[in-house]
C-alpha positions as CSV (number, residue, x, y, z in Angstrom):
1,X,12.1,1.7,5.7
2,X,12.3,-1.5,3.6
3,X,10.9,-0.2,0.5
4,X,13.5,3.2,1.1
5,X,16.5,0.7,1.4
6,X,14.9,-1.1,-2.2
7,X,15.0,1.7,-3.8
8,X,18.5,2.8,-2.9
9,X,19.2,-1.0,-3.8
10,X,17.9,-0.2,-7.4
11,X,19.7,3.2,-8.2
12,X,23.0,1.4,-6.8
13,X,22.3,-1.4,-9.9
14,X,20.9,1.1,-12.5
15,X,24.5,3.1,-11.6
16,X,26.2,0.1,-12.0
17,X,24.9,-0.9,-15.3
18,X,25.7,2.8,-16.9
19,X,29.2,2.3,-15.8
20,X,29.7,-1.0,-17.5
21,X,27.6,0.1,-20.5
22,X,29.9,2.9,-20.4
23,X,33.1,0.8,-20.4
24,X,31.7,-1.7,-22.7
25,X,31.1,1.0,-25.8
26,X,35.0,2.6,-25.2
27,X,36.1,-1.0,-25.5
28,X,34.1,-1.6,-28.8
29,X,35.6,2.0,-29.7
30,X,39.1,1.2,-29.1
31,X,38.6,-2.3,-30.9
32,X,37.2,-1.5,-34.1
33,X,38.9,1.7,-34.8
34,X,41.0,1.7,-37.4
35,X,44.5,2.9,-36.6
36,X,46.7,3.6,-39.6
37,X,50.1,1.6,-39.1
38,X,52.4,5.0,-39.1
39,X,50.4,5.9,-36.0
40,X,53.0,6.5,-33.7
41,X,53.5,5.8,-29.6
42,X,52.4,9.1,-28.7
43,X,49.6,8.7,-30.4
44,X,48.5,5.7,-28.8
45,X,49.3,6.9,-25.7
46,X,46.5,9.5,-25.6
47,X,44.0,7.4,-27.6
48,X,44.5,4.9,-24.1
49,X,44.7,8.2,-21.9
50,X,41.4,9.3,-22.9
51,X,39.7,5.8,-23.1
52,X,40.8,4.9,-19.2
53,X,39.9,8.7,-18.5
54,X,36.0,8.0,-19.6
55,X,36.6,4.5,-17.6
56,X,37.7,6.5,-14.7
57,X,34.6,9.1,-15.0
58,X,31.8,6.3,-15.5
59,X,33.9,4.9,-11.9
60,X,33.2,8.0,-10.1
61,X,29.4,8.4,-11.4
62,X,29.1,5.1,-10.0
63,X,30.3,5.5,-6.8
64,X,28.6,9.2,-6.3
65,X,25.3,7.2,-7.1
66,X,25.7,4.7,-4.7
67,X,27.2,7.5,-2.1
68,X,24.0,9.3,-2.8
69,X,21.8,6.5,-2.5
70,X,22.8,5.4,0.9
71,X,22.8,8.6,2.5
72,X,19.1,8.9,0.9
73,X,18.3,5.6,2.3
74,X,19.7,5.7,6.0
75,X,18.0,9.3,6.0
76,X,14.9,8.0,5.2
77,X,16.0,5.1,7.8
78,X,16.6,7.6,10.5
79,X,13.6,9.4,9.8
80,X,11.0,6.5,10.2
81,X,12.7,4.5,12.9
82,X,11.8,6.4,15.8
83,X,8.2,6.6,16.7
84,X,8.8,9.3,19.0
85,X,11.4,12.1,16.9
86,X,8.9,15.6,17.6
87,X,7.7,16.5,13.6
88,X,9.5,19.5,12.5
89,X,6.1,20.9,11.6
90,X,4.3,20.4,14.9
91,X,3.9,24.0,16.2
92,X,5.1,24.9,19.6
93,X,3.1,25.2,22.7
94,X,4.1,28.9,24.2
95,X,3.7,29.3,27.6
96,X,3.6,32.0,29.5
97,X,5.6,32.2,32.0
98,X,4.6,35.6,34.0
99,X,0.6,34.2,33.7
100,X,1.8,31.0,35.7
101,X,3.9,32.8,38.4
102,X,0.6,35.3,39.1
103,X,-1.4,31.7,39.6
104,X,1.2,31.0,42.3
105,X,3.5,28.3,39.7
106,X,7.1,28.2,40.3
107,X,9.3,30.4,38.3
108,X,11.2,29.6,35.7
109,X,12.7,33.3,34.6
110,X,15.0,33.3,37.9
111,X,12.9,34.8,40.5
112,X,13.7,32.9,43.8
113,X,10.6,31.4,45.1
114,X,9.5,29.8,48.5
115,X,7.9,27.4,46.0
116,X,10.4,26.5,43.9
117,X,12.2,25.5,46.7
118,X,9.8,23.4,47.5
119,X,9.7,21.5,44.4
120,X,13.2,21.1,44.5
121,X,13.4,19.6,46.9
122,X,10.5,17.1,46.4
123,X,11.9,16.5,43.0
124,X,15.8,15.5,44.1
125,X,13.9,12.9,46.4
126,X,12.0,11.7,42.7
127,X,15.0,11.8,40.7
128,X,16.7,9.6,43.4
129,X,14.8,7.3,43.0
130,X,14.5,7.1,38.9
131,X,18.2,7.0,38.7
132,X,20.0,6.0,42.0
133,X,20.1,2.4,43.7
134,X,16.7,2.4,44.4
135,X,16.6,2.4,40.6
136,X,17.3,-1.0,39.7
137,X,14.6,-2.5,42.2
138,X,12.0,-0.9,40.1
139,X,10.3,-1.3,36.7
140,X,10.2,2.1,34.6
141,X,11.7,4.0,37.6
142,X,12.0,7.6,35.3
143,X,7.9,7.1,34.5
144,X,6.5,9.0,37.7
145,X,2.5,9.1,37.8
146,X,1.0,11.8,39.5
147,X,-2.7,11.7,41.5
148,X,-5.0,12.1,44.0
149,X,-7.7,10.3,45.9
150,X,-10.2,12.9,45.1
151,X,-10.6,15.7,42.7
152,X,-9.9,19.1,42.6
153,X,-6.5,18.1,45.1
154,X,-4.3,20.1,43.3
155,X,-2.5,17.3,41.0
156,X,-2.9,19.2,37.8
157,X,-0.4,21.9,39.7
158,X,1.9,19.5,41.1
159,X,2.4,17.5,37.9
160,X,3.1,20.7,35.8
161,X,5.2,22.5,38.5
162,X,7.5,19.5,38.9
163,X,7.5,18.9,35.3
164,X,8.8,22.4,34.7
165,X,11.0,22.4,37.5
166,X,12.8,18.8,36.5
167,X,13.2,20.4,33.0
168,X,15.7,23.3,34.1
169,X,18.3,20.4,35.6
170,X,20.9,20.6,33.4
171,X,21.2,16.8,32.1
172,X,17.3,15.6,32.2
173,X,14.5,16.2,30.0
174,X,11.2,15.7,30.7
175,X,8.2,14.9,29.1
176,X,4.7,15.5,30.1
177,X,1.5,13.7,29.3
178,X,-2.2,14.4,30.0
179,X,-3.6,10.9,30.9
180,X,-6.8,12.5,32.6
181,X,-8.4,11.9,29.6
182,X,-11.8,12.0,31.4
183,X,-11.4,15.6,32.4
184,X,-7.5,16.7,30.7
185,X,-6.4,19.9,32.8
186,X,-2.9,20.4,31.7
187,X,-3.2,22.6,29.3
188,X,-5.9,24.5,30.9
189,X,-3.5,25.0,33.7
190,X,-0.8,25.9,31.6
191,X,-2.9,28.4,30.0
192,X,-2.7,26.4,26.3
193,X,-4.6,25.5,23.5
194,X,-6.4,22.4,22.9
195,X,-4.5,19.8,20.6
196,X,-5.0,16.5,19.3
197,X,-3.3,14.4,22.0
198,X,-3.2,10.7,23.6
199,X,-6.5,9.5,22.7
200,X,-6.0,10.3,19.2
201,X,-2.9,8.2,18.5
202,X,-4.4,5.4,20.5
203,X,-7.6,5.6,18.2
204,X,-5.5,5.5,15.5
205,X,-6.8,9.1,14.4
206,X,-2.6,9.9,13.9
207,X,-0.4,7.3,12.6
208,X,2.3,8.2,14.8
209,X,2.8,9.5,18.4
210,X,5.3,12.1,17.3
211,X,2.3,13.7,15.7
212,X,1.2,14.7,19.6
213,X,4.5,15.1,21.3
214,X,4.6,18.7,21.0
215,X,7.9,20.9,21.7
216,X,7.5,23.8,24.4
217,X,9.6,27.5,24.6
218,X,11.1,25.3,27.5
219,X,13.9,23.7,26.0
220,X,13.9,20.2,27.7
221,X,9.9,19.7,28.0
222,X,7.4,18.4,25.5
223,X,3.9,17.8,26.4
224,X,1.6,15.2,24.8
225,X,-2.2,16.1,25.7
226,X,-5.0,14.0,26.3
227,X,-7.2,15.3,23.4
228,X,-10.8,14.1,22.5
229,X,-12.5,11.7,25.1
230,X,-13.8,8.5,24.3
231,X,-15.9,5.9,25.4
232,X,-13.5,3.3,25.4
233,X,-10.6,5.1,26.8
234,X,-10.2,2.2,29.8
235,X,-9.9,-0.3,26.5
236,X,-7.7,2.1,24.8
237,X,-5.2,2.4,27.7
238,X,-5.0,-0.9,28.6
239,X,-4.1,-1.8,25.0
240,X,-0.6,-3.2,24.2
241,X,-0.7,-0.1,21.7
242,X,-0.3,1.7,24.6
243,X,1.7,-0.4,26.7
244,X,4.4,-0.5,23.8
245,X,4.3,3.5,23.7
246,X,5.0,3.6,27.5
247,X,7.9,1.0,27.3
248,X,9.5,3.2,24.2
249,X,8.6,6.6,26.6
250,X,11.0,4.1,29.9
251,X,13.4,3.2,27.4
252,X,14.3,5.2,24.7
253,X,15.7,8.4,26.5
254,X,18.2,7.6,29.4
255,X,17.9,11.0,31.0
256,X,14.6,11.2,30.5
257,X,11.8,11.7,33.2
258,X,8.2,10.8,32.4
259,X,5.6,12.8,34.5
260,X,1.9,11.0,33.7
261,X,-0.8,13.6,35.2
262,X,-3.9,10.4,35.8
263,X,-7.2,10.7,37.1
264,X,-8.2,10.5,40.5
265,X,-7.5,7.2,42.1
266,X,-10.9,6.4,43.7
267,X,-14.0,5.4,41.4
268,X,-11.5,5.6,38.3
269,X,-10.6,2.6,36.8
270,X,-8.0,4.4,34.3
271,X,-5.8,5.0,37.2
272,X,-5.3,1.8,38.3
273,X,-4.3,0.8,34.6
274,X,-1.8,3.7,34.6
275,X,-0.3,2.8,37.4
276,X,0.8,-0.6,36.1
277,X,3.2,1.0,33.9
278,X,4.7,3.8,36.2
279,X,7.7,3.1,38.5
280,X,6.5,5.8,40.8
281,X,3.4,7.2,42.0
282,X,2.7,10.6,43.6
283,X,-0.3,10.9,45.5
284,X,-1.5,15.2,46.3
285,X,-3.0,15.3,49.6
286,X,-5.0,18.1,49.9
287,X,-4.5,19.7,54.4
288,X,-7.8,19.7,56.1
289,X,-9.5,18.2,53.5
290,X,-8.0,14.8,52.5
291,X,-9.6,11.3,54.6
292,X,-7.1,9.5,55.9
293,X,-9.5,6.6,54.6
294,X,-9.2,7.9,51.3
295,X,-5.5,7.9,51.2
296,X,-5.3,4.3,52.4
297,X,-8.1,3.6,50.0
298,X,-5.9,5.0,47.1
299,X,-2.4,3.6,48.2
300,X,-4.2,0.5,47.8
301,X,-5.5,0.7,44.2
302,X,-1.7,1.5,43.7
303,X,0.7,-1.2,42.4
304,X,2.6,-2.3,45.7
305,X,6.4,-2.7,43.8
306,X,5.9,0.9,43.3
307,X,7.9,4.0,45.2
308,X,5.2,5.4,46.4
309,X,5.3,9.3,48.2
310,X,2.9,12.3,49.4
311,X,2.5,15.7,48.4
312,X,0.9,17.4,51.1
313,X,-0.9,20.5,49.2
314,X,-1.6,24.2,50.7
315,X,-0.4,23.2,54.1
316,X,0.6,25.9,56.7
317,X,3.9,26.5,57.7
318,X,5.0,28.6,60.4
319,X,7.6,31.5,59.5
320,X,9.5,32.4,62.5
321,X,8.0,35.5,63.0
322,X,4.8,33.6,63.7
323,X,3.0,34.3,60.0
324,X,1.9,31.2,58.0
325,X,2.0,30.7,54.0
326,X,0.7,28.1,52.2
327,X,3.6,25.1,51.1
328,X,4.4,21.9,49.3
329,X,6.1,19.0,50.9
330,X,6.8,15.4,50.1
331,X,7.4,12.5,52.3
332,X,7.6,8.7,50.7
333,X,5.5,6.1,52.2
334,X,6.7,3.6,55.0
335,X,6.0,0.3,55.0
């Protein structure tokens, strides 16, 4: 940005200096020009009407350069002063919407759902707590991290669900990031092709994490994947690199939500280091499988300043004509 605001800085001067040049040759014109002594007023009047009209032109080429200049310069300002701003050229990830709903996801073409009511409902409890009082008692309230004690809990499938089902409130956006970069699922879930992602940026691979936040054919939500794994990837999230990135992801966006799919909390040290930076945690219990060891076990590797709340996954509800379907509900923890 400093060299752009040079360079505008330089066309401004070289502008300047054809204007003067400009008025210094119609002055030299004027002076040494022999006028015959019968030449009369009217005469004189237009020689001076035409010299202040060049005066007047080499003016306005002057300003129109500078004009031009600055706009090129606070473009080019605008343009490299966000790290975030999605490239125009980064393609977009289409997801397919009836594929999701077969795979039991919530709909997002209309279709009332027992599920998405579900997820409404665990989400207003979410967005409570990013943007009401509870708010202010918390650090990065809007960045919610999203686990399990165990694999295979069904966190994947919560984290996309309530991504896509915060996106369709009309004044949040949301964005999405695949931090299980030991075994990444989102896209897989979301039936998407592989990308360069987190690890990439943080390896320095792209120069910019724009070059992985990647639009979606739903409006408000953009998806940054985990790409390639790495050895170092503990190192690499725990680097101020990436601590920066998650306080520009907190702070840049006011009605933005941050939904962090992690790895599972026990045995994984990458979890622990996510949830440093997250203001929330949701933790998928899986019904009749989940140790209520493991669950204290993983509320424990959690930070304790945190909001911290339960998905309970595939448990059985009772319809009242005695049938039972499989549901989602949420319930925060109590200290």
């Amino acid at each position: 940005m400093k060299n752009t605001i040079e360079k505008a800085l330089q066309k401004q001067k070289q502008a300047k200096a054809a204007s003067e040049q400009a008025k210094a040759e119609n002055a030299a014109a004027e002076k040494n020009k022999n006028t015959p002594a019968s030449t009369d007023t009217s005469s004189q009047q237009i020689q001076r009407s035409a010299t202040e009209s060049s005066n007047t032109q080499a003016e306005i080429q002057t300003k129109l350069a500078d004009e031009q200049a600055f706009e090129s310069a606070v473009v080019e300002s605008k343009n490299s002063g966000s790290t975030e701003t999605t490239r125009a050229s980064l393609p977009q990830f289409t997801i397919d919407f009836e594929r999701l709903e077969k795979n039991g996801h919530i709909s997002v073409n209309g279709n009332r759902k027992q599920i998405n009511e579900e997820y409404r409902e665990i989400k207003r409890k979410l967005l409570a707590n990013a943007f009401g009082s509870l708010s202010k008692t918390l650090k990065n309230p809007n960045i919610i991290m999203v686990s399990s004690s165990r694999p295979s809990e069904g966190k994947t499938f919560t984290a996309t669900n309530l991504a896509m089902s915060i996106a369709s409130e009309q004044d949040k956006t949301v964005l999405l990031v695949d931090a299980d970069v030991l075994k990444p699922n989102v896209l897989n879930t979301l039936g998407l092709e592989r990308r360069k992602g987190l690890m990439e940026y943080l390896t320095g691979d792209v120069d910019d994490i724009s070059d992985v936040l990647y639009p979606t054919n739903i409006d408000k939500l953009k998806i940054i994947p985990a790409g390639k794994s790495h050895h170092l990837s503990t190192e690499l999230l725990a680097s101020q690199k990436m601590h920066d990135t998650v306080d520009e992801f907190a702070n840049r966006y006011p009605d933005r939500i941050v939904i962090f799919d992690t790895p599972p909390l026990i045995g994984i040290n990458e979890s622990a280091i996510l949830a440093n930076f997250a203001g929330q945690a949701v933790v998928v219990v899986e019904e009749g499988r989940a140790k209520l060891g493991d669950i204290k076990m993983s509320v424990e590797r959690l930070n304790p300043d945190m909001a911290i709340g339960f998905v309970v996954n595939k448990s059985v509800h009772n319809d009242t004509d005695g049938s039972g379907y499989y549901g989602y509900y949420y319930s925060e923890r109590n200290d």
